[in-house]
N, CA, C and O atoms as a CHARMM CRD file, in Angstrom:
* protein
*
  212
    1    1 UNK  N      0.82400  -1.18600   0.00000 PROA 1      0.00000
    2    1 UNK  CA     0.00000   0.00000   0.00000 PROA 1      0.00000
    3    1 UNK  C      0.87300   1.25700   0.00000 PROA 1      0.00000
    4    1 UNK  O      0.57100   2.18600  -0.75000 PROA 1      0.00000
    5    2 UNK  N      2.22000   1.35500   1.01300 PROA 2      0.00000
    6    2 UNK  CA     2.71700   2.51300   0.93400 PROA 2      0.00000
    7    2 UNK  C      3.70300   2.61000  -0.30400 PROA 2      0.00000
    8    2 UNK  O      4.44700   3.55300  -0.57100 PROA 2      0.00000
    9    3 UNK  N      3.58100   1.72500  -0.82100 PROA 3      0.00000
   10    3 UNK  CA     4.21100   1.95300  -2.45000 PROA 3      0.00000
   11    3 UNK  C      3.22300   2.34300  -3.55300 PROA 3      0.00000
   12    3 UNK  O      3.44900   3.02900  -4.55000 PROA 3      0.00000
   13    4 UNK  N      2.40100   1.92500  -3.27600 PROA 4      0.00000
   14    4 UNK  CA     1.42400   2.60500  -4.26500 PROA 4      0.00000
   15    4 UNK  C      1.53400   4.36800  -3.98400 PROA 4      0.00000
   16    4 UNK  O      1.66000   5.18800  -4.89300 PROA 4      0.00000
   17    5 UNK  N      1.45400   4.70200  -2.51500 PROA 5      0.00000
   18    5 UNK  CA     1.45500   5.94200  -2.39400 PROA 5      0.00000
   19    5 UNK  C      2.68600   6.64400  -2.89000 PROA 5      0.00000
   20    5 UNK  O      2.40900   7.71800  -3.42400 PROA 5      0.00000
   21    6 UNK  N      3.97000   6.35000  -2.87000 PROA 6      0.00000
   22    6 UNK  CA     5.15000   6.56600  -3.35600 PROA 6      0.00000
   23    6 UNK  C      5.25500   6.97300  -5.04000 PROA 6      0.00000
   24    6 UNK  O      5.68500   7.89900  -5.72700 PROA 6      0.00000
   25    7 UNK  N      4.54900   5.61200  -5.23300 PROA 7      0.00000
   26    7 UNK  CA     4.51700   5.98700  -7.06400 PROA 7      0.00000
   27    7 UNK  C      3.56800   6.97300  -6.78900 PROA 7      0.00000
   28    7 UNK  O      4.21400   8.01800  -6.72000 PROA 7      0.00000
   29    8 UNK  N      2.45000   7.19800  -6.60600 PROA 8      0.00000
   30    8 UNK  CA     1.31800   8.23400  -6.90400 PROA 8      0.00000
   31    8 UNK  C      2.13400   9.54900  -7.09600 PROA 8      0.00000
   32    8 UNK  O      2.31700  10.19400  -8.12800 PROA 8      0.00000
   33    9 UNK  N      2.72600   9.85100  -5.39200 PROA 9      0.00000
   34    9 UNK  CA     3.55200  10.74300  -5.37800 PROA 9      0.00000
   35    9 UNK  C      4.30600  10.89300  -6.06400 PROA 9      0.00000
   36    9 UNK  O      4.11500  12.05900  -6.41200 PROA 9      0.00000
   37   10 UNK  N      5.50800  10.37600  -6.82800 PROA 10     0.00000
   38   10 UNK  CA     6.23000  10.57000  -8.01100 PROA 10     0.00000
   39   10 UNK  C      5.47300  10.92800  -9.14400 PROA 10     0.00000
   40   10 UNK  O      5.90400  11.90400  -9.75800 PROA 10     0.00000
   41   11 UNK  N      4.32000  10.31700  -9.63300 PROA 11     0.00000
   42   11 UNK  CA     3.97000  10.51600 -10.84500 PROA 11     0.00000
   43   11 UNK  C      3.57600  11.85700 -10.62300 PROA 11     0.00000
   44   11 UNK  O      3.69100  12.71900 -11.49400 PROA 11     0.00000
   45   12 UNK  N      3.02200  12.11300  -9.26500 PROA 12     0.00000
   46   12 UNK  CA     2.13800  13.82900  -9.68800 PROA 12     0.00000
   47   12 UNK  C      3.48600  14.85800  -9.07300 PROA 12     0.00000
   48   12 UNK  O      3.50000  16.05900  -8.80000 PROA 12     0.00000
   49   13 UNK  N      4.30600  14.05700  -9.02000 PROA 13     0.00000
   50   13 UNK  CA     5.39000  15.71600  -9.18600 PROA 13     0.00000
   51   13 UNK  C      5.66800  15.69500 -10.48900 PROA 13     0.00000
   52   13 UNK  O      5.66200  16.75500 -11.11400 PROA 13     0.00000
   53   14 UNK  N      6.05700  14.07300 -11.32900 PROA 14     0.00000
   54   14 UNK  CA     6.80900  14.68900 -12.76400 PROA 14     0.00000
   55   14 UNK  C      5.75200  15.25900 -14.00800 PROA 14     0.00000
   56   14 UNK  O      6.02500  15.88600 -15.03100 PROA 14     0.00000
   57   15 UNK  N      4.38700  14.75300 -13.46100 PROA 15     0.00000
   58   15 UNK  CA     3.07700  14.94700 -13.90200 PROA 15     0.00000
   59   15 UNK  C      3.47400  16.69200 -13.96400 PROA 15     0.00000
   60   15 UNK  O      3.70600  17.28800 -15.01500 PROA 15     0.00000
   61   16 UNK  N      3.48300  17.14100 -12.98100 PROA 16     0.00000
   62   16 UNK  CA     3.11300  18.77800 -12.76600 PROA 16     0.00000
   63   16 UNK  C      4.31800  19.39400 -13.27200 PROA 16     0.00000
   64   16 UNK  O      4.20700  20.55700 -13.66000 PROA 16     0.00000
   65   17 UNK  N      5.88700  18.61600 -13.36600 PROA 17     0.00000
   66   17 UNK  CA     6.57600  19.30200 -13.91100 PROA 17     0.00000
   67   17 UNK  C      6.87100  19.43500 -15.33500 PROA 17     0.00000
   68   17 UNK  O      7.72400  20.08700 -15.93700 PROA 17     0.00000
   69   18 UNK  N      5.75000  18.48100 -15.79700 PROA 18     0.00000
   70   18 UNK  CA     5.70200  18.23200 -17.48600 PROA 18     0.00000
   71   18 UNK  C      4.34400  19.43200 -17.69200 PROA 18     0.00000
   72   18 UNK  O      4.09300  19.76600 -18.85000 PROA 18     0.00000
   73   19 UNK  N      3.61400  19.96400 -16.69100 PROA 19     0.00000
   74   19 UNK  CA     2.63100  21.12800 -17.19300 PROA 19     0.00000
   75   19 UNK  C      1.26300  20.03400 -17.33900 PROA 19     0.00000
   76   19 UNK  O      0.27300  20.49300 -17.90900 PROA 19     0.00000
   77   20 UNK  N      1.20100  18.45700 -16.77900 PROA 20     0.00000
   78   20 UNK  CA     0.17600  18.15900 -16.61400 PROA 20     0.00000
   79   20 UNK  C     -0.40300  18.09800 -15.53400 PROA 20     0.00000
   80   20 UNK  O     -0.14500  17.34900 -14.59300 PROA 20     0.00000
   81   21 UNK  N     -1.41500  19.08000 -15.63900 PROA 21     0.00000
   82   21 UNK  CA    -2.11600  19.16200 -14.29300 PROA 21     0.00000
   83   21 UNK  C     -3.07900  18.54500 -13.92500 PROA 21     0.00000
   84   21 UNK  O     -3.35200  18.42200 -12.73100 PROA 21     0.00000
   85   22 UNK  N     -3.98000  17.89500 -15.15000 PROA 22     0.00000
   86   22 UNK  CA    -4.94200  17.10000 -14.76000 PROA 22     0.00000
   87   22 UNK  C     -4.83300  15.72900 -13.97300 PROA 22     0.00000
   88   22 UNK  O     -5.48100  15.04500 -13.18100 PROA 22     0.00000
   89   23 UNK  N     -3.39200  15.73500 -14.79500 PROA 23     0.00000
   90   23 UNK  CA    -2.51100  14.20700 -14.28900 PROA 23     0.00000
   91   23 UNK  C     -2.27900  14.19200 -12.99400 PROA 23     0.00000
   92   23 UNK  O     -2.81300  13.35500 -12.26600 PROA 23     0.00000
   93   24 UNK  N     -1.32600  15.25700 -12.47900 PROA 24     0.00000
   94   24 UNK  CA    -1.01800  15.52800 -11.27500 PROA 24     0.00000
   95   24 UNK  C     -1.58000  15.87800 -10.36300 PROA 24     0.00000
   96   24 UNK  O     -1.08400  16.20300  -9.28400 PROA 24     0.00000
   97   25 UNK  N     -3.04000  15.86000 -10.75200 PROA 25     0.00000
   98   25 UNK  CA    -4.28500  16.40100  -9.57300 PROA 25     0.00000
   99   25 UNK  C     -5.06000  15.11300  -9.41000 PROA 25     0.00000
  100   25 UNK  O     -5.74000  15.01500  -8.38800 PROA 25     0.00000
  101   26 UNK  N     -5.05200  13.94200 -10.41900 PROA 26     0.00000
  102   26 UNK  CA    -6.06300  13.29200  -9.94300 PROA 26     0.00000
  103   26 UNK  C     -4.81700  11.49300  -9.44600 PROA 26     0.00000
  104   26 UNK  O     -5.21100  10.42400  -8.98000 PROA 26     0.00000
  105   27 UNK  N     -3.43700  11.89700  -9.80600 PROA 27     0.00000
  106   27 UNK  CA    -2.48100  11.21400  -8.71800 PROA 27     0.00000
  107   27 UNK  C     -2.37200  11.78800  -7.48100 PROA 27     0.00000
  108   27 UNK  O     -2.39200  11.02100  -6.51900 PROA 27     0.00000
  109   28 UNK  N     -2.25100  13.07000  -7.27000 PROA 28     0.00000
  110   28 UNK  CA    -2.63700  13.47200  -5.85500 PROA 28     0.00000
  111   28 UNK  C     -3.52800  13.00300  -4.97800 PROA 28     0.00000
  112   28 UNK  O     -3.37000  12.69600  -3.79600 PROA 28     0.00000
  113   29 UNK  N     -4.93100  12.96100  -5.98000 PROA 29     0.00000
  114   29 UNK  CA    -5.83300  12.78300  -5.13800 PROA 29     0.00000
  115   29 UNK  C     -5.67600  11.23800  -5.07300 PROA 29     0.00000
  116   29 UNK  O     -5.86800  10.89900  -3.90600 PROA 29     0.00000
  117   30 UNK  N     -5.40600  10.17700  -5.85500 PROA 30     0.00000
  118   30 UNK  CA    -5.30700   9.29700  -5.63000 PROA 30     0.00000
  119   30 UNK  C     -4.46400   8.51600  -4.38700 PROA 30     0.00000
  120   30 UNK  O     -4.62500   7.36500  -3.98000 PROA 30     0.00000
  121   31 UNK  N     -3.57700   9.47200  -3.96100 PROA 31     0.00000
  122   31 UNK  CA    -1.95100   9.19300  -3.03900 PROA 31     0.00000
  123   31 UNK  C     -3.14000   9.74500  -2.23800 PROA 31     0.00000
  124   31 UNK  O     -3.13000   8.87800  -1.36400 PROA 31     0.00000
  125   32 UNK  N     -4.22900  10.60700  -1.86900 PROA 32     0.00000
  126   32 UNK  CA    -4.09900  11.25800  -0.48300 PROA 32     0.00000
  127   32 UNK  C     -5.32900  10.29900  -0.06500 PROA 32     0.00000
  128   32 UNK  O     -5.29100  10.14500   1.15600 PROA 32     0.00000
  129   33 UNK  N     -6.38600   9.61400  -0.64000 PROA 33     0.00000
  130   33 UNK  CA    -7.11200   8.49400  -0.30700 PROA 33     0.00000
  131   33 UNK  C     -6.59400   7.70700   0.40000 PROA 33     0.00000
  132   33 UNK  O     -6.92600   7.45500   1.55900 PROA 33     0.00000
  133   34 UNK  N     -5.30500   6.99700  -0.50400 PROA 34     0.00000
  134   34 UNK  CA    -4.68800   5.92100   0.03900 PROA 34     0.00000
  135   34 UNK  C     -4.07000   6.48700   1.14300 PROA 34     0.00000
  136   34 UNK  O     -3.52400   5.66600   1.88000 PROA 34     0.00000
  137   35 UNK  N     -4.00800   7.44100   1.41300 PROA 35     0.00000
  138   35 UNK  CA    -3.05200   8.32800   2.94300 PROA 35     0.00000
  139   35 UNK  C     -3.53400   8.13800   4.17400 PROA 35     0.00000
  140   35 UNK  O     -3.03400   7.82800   5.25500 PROA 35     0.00000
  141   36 UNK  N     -4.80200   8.43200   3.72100 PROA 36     0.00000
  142   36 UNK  CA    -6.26600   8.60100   4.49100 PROA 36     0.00000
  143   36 UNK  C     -6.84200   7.33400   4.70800 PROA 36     0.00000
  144   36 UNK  O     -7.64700   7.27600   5.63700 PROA 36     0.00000
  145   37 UNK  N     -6.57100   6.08600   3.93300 PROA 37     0.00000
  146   37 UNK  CA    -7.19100   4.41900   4.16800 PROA 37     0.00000
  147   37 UNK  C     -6.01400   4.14200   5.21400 PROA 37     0.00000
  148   37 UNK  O     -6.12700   3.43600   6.21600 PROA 37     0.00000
  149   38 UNK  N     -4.85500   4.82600   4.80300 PROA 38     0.00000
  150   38 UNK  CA    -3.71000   3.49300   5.91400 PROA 38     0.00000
  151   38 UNK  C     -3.50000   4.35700   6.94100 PROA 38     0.00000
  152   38 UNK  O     -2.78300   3.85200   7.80500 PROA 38     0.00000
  153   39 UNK  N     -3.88700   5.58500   7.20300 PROA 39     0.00000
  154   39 UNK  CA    -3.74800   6.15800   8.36100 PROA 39     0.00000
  155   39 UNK  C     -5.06700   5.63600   9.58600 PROA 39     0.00000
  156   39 UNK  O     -4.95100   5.43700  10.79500 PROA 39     0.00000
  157   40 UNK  N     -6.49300   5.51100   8.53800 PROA 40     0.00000
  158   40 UNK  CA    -7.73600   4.78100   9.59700 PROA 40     0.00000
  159   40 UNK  C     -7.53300   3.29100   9.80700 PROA 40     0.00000
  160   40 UNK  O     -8.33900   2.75700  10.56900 PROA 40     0.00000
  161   41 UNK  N     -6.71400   2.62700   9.33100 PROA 41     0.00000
  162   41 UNK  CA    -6.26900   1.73600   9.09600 PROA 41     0.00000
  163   41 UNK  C     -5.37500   1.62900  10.30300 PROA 41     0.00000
  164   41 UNK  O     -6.02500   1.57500  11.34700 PROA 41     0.00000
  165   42 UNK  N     -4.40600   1.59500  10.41600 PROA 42     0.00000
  166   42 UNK  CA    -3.00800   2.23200  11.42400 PROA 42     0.00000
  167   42 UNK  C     -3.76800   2.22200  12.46200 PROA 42     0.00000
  168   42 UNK  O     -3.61300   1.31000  13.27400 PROA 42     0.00000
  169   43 UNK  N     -5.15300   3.61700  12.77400 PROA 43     0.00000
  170   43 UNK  CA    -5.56200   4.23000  14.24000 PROA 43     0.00000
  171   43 UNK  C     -6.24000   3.19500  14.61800 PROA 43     0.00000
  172   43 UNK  O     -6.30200   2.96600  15.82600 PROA 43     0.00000
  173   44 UNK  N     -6.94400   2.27800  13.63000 PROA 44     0.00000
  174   44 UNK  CA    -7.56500   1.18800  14.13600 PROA 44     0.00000
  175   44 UNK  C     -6.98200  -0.05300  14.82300 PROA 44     0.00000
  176   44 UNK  O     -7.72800  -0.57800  15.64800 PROA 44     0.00000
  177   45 UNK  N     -5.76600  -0.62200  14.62800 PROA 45     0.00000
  178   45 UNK  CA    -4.99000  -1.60900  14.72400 PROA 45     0.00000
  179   45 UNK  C     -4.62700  -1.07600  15.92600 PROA 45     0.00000
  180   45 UNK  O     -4.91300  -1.77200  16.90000 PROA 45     0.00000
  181   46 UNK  N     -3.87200   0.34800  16.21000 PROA 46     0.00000
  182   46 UNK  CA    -3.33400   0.89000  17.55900 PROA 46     0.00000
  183   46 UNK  C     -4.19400   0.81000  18.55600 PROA 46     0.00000
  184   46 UNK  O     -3.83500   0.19200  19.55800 PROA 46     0.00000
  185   47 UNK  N     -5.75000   1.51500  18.50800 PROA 47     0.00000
  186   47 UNK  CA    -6.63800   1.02700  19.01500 PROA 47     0.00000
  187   47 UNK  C     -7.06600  -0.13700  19.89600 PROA 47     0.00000
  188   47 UNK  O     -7.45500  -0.18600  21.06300 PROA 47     0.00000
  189   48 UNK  N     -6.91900  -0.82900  19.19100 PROA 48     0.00000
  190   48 UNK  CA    -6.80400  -2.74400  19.51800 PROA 48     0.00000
  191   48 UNK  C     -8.61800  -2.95400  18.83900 PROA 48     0.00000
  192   48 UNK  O     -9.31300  -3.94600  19.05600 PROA 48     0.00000
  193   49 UNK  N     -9.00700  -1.83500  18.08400 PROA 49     0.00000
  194   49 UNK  CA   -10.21900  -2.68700  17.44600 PROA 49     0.00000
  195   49 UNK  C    -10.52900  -3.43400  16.37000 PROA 49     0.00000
  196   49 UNK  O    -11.58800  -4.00100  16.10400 PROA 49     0.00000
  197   50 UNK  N     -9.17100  -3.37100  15.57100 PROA 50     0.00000
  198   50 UNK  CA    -9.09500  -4.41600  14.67100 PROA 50     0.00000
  199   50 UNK  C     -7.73200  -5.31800  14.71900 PROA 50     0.00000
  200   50 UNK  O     -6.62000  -4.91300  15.05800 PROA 50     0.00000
  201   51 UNK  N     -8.02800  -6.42800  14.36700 PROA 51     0.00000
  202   51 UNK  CA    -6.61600  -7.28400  14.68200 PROA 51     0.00000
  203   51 UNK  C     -6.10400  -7.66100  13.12800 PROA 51     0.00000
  204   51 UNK  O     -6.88100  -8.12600  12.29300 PROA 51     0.00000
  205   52 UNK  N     -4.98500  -7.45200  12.91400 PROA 52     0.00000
  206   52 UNK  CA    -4.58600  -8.68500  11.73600 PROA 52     0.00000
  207   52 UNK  C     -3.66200  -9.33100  12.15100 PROA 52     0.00000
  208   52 UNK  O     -2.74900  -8.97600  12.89700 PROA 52     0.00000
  209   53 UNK  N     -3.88800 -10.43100  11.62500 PROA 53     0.00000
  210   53 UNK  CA    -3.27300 -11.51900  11.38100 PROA 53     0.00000
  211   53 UNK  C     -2.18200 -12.24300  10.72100 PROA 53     0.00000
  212   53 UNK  O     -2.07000 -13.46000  10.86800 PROA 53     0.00000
């Protein structure tokens, strides 16, 4: 998962430094979902209300 966020992040910097912005706005938004799943993700496990295995 935190590689997916890594590439996202790469693509929407070279995205934005090539002048694509559509590109680099909807890898952003894609990286900040996944930011936002493994961070409720994370608070949950710390928690102790979800377990994995």
């Amino acid at each position: 998962m935190l590689k997916w966020i890594v590439i996202l992040l790469i693509v929407a910097a070279v995205a934005s430094l090539l002048g694509l912005n559509s590109l680099a706005g909807a890898a952003m938004t894609g990286a900040k979902i996944l930011i936002a799943f493994v961070l409720v993700l994370f608070l949950l496990v710390a928690l102790g209300i979800v377990a994995i295995a």
